[in-house]
C-alpha positions in Angstrom: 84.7 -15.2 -5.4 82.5 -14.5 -8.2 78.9 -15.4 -8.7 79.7 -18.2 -11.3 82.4 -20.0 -8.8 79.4 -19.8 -6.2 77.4 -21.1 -9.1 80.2 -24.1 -9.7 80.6 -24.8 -6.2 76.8 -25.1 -5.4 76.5 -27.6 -8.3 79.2 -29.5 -7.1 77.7 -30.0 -3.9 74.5 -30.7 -5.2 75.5 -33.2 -6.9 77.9 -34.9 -4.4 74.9 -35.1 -2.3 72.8 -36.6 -4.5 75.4 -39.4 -5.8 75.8 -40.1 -1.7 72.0 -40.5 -1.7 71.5 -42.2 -5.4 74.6 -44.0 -6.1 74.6 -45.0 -9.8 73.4 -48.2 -10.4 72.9 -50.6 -13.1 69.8 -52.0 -14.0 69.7 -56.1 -15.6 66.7 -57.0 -17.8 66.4 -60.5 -18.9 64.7 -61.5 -21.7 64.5 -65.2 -23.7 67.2 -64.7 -25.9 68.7 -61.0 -24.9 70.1 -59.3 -21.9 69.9 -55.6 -21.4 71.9 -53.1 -18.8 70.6 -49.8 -18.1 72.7 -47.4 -16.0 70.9 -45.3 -14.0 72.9 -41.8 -12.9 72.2 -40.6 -9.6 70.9 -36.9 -11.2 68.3 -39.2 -13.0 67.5 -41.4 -9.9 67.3 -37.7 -8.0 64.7 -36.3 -10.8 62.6 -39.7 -10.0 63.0 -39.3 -6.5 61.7 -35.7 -6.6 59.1 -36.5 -9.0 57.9 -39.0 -7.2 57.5 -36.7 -4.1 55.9 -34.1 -5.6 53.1 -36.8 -7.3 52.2 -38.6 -3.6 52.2 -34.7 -1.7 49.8 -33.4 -4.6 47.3 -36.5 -4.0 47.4 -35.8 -0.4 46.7 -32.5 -1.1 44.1 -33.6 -4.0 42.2 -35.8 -1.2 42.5 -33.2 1.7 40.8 -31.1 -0.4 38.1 -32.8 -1.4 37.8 -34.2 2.2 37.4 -30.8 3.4 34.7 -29.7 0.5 33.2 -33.0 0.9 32.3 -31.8 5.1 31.4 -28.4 4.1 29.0 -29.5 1.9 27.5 -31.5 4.5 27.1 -29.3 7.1 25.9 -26.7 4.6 23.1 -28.9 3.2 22.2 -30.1 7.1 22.0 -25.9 7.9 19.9 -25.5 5.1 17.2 -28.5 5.9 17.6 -27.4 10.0 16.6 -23.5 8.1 14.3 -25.0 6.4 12.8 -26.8 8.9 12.9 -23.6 11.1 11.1 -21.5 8.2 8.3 -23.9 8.0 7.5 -24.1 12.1 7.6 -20.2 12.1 5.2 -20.3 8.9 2.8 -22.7 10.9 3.2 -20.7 13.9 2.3 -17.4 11.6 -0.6 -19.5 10.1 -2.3 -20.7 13.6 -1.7 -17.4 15.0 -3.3 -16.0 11.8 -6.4 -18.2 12.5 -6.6 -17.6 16.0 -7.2 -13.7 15.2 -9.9 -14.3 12.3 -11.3 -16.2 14.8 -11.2 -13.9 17.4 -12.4 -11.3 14.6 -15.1 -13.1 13.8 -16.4 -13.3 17.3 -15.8 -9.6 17.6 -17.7 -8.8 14.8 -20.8 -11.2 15.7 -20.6 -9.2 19.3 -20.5 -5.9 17.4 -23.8 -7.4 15.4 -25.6 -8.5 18.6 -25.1 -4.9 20.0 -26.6 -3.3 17.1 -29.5 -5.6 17.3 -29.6 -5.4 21.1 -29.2 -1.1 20.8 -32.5 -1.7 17.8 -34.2 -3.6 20.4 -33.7 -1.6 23.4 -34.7 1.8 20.5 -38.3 0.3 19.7 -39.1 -1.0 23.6 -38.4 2.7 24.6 -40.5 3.6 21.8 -43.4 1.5 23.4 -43.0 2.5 26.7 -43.1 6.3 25.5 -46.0 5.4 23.8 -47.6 3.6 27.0 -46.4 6.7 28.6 -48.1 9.1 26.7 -51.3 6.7 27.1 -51.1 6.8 30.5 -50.7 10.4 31.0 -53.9 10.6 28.4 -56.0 8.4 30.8 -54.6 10.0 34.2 -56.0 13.5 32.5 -59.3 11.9 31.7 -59.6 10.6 35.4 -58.6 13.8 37.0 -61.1 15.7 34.9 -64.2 12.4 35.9 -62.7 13.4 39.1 -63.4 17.2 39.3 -67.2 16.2 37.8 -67.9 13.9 40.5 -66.7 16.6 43.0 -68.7 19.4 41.6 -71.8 16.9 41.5 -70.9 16.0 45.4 -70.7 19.6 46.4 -74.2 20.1 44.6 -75.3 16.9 46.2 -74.9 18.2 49.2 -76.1 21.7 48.6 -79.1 20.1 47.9 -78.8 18.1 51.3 -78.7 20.7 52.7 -81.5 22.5 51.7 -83.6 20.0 52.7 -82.8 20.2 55.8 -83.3 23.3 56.3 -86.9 22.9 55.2 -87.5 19.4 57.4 -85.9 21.9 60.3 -88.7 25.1 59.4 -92.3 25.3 60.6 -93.4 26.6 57.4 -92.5 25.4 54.0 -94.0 27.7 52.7 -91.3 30.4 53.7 -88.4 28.3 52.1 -90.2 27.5 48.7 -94.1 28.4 47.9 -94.7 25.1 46.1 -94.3 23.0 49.3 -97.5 25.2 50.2 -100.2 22.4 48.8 -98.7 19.2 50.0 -99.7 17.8 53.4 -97.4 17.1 56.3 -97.7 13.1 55.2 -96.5 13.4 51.8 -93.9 16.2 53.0 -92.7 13.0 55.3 -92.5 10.8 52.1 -91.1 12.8 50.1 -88.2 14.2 52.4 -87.5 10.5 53.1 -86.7 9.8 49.2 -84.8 12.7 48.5 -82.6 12.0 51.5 -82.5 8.3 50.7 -81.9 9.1 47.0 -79.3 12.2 47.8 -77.3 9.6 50.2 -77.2 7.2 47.6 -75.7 9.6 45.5 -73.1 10.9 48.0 -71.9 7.3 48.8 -71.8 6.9 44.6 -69.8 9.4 44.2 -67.5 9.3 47.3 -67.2 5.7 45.8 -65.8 7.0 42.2 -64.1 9.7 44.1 -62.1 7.4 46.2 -61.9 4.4 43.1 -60.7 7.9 41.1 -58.1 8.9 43.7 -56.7 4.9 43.7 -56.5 5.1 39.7 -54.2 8.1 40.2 -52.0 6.9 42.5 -51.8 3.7 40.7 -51.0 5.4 37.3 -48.4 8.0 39.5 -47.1 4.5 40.4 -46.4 3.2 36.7 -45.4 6.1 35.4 -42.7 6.3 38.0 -41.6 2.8 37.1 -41.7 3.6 33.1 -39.7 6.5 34.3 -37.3 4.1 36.1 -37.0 1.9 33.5 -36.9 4.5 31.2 -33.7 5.1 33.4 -32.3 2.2 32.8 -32.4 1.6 29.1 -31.2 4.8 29.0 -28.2 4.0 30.5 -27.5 0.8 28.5 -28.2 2.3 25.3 -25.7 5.1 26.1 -22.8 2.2 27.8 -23.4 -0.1 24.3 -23.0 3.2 22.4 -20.0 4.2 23.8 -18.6 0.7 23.6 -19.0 0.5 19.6 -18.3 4.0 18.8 -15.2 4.0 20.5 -13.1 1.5 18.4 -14.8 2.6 15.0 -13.7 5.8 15.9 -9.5 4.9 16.6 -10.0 2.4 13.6 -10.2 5.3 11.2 -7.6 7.3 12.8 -5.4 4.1 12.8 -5.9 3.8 9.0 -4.9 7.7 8.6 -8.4 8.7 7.6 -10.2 12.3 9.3 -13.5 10.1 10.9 -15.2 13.5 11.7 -15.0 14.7 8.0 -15.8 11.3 6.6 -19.1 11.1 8.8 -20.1 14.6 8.0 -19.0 13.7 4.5 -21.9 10.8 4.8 -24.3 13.0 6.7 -24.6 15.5 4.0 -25.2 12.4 1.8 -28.1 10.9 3.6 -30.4 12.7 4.5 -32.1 9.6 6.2 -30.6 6.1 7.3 -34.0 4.4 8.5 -35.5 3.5 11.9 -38.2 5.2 13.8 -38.7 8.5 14.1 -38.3 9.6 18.0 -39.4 13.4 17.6 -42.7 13.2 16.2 -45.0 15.4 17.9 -48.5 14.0 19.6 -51.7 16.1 19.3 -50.7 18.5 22.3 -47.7 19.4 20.5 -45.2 17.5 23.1 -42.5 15.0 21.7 -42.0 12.3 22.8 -39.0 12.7 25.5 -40.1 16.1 26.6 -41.8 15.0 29.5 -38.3 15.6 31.5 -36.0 17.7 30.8 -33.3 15.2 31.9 -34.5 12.7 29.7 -35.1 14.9 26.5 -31.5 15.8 27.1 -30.3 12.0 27.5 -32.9 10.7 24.5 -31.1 14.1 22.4 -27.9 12.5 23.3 -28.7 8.8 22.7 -30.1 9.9 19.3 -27.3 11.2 18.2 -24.8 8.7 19.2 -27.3 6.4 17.2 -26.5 8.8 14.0 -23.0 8.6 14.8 -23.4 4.9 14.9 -25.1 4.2 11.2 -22.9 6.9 9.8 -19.9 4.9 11.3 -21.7 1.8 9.5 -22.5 3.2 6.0 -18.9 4.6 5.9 -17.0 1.3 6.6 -19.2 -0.5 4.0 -17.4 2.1 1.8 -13.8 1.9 3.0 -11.7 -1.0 2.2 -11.1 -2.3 5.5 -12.3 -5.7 5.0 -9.5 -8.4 3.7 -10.1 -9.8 0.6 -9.2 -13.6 1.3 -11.4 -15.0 4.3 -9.9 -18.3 3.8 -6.7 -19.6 5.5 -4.1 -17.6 3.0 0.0 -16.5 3.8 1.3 -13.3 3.9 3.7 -13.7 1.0 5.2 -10.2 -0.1 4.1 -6.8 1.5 4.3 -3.0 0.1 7.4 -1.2 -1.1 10.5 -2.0 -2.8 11.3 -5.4 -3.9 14.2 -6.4 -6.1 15.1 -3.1 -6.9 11.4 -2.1 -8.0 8.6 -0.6 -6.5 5.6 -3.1 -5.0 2.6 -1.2 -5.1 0.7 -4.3 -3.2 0.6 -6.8 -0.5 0.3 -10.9 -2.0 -1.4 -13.1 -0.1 -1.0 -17.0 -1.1 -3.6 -19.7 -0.7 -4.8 -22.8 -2.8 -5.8 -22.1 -6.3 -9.5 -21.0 -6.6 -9.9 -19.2 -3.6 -12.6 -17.3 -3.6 -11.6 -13.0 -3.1 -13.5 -10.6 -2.0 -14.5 -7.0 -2.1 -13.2 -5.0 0.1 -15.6 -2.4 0.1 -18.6 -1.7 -1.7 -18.2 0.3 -4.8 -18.3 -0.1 -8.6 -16.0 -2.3 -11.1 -14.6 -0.1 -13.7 -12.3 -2.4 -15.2 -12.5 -6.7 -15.8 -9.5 -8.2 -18.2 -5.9 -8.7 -18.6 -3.0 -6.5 -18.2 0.6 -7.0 -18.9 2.4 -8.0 -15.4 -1.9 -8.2 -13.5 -2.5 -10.8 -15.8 -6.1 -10.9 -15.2 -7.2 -8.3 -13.5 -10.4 -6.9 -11.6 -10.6 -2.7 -10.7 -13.0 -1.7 -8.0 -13.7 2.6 -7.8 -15.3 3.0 -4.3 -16.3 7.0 -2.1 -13.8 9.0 -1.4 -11.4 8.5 -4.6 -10.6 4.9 -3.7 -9.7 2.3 -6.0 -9.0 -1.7 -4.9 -7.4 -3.9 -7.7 -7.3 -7.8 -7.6 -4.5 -9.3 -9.7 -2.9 -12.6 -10.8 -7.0 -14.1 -11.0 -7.7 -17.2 -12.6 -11.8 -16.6 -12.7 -13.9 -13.8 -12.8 -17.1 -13.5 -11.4 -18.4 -9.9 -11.6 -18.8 -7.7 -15.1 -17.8 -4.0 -15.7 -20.3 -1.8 -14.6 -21.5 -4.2 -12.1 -22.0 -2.6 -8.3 -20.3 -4.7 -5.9 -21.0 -5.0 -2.0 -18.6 -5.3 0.4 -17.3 -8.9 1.2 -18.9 -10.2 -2.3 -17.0 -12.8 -4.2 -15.3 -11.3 -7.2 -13.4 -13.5 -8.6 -10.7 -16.6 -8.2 -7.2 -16.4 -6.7 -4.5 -17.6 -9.5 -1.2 -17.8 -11.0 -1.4 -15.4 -14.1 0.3 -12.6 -15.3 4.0 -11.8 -13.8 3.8 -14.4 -11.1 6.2 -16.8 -9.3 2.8 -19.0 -7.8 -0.5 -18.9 -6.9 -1.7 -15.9 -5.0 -3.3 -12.4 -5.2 -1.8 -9.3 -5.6 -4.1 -6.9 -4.1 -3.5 -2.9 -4.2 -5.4 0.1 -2.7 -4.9 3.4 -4.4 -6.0 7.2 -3.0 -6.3 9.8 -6.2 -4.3 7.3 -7.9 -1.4 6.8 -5.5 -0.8 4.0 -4.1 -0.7 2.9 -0.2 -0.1 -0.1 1.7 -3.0 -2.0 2.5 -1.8 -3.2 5.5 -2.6 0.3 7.0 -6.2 -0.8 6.5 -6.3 -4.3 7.4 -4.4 -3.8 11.1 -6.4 -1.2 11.7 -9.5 -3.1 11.2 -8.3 -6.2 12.6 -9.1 -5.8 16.1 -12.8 -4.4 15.3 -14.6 -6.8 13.3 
């Protein structure tokens, strides 16, 4: 059997089948005046049929479909608001956590001011009491020397006493001094009777000052003991409040990749002075001030110093930009390195429009305008090759040229430029390289 009797066969079949299942039938349409037969095949009725399948399973597909796409949607859009919702509790969290350490910065950094002010206060009362000290000592000396008069007098006193004796004791004043030789036994009586009266008034004077001399030295051994004690004591402080704010300065500047021993000797061979009193002057004897121990010219040595290290630390943070230049409640928006395929040389921080921005260090502005993608634009050139910029501004509020201070208000935070909103796009650039600024602000953030 060939294909085309397979063919004919197949047809046939088809077509019984479909004659059993749509017999021909004939269709009557009446009209007013006309009648009208149509004869309907059973191929014909079997093309309806199938048509009419294929019409009611692709409108149950249709609706399925759109069913389906209809759910999805939904539960998409419901993800997205739950997201959404999720984004913005995190962002609160962020913020109030944010807060909570400029807060807690803050309060540091009023601490770290009240121990610079309590170190300056403890600096000038030891001053005073080395002073007092040195006054004291002065005033011992002068009463040791009264001291050894009065004794020499005493001695000669009784020397003279003495003498006397002898000659109330001998037959013949003549023998003991040839002017005694004219005066009568009567007025030798007298006379012996006021120079003994007058010589033990003299000895009781003078055992008097000796003994008020001798309490005065004792009571001066006393005070210098407790200046020494005290001395003692602030001594320690000084040294424990030293060691408390030279400590984190020092790890702050490692943290932020920065050499703190060649930036302070950097800044020592800068200043030559930095201010407060002068604890090494010599007094008329040629003695300074601590050198009246060894033990505390070694601890004052050691304290001044630290106290050098200190200001140094001070002058050189006023000059690195570790301060944050929005003070304000802001948003970390965008930080430093590649973004949408380009480099960010920044970190954005977003708060309300007009927010005021500061320095971050002190330094000089060596550039105030627009500037393609900045919009408007402020430079800062600080020590050490730095450079700040302040970007996207809507105000200015410093001039080129202008010497800035650190934490001064600079300008306005705005939307201009290449920008998506309002925020500043703030840089920090080494030999002109840019870094992340981040490096500076953590590092900082647990100091001040």
């Amino acid at each position: 059997m060939n294909k085309e009797n397979k063919k004919q066969i197949l047809s046939e079949r088809i077509e019984n089948f479909c004659q059993k299942a749509f017999p021909a039938r004939q269709i009557l349409l009446k009209s007013n005046d006309k009648t009208v037969f149509f004869n309907l095949k059973s191929s014909t009725q079997t093309a309806i049929a199938c048509g009419m399948f294929c019409l009611i399973a692709w409108s149950i597909f249709s609706i399925a479909v759109i069913t389906m796409d209809s759910l999805g949607a939904g539960n998409f859009r419901e993800q997205a608001i739950r997201d959404q919702e999720n984004y913005q509790l995190r962002l609160m969290s962020l913020a109030e956590e944010r807060d909570y350490q400029q807060d807690s910065s803050r309060q540091t950094q009023i601490k770290f001011e009240k121990a610079l002010a309590h170190i300056s206060k403890l600096q000038e009362e030891l001053m005073e009491i080395e002073i007092e000290r040195k006054e004291l000592t002065s005033a011992l000396n002068i009463v040791k020397s009264k001291l050894s008069t009065s004794r020499l007098e005493e001695i000669k006193a009784k020397e003279n006493l003495s003498q006397l004796k002898l000659i109330t004791n001998s037959g013949s004043s003549e023998e003991i001094n040839p002017k005694f030789s004219t005066i009568t036994n009567t007025d030798k009586e007298a006379l012996l009777s006021k120079v003994l009266s007058e010589t033990a008034g003299q000895r009781d004077m003078l055992r008097s000052e000796a003994y008020a001399a001798r309490q005065s030295v004792k009571n001066i051994e006393r005070e210098i003991k407790l200046i020494e004690q005290r001395n003692e004591q602030i001594f320690r402080l000084i040294e424990e409040a030293l060691s408390v704010s030279v400590g984190p300065l020092d790890k702050m500047f490692r943290a932020a990749g920065v050499n703190p021993d060649s930036v302070i000797e950097t800044i020592r061979r800068g200043y030559s002075g930095y201010g407060g009193h002068d604890l090494t002057f010599l007094d008329g004897d040629g003695e300074t001030a601590f050198n009246f121990y060894d033990k505390n010219a070694e601890k004052a040595s050691r304290i001044l110093k630290s106290l050098d290290e200190l200001n140094l630390y001070r002058i050189a943070i006023e000059k690195y930009p570790f301060y944050h230049p929005v003070q304000t409640s802001n948003r970390f928006t965008s930080g430093f390195g590649p973004r949408w395929g380009r480099m960010h040389n920044g970190t954005d921080f977003a708060a309300p429009h007009g927010t005021p921005i500061r320095a971050t260090a002190d330094g000089v502005v060596v550039y105030v305008g627009w500037q393609s993608a900045y919009g408007r634009l402020i430079k800062i050139k600080h020590d050490f090759g730095i450079e700040t910029r302040y970007a996207h501004l809507s105000k200015f509020r410093v001039k080129k040229g202008q010497r800035v201070s650190r934490g001064q208000h600079i300008g306005d935070m705005g939307n201009t430029g290449r920008s998506t909103g309002t925020h500043l796009h703030y840089e920090i650039r080494i030999g002109g390289k840019a870094i992340n600024p981040m490096k500076y602000i953590k590092a900082a953030k647990n100091v001040f």
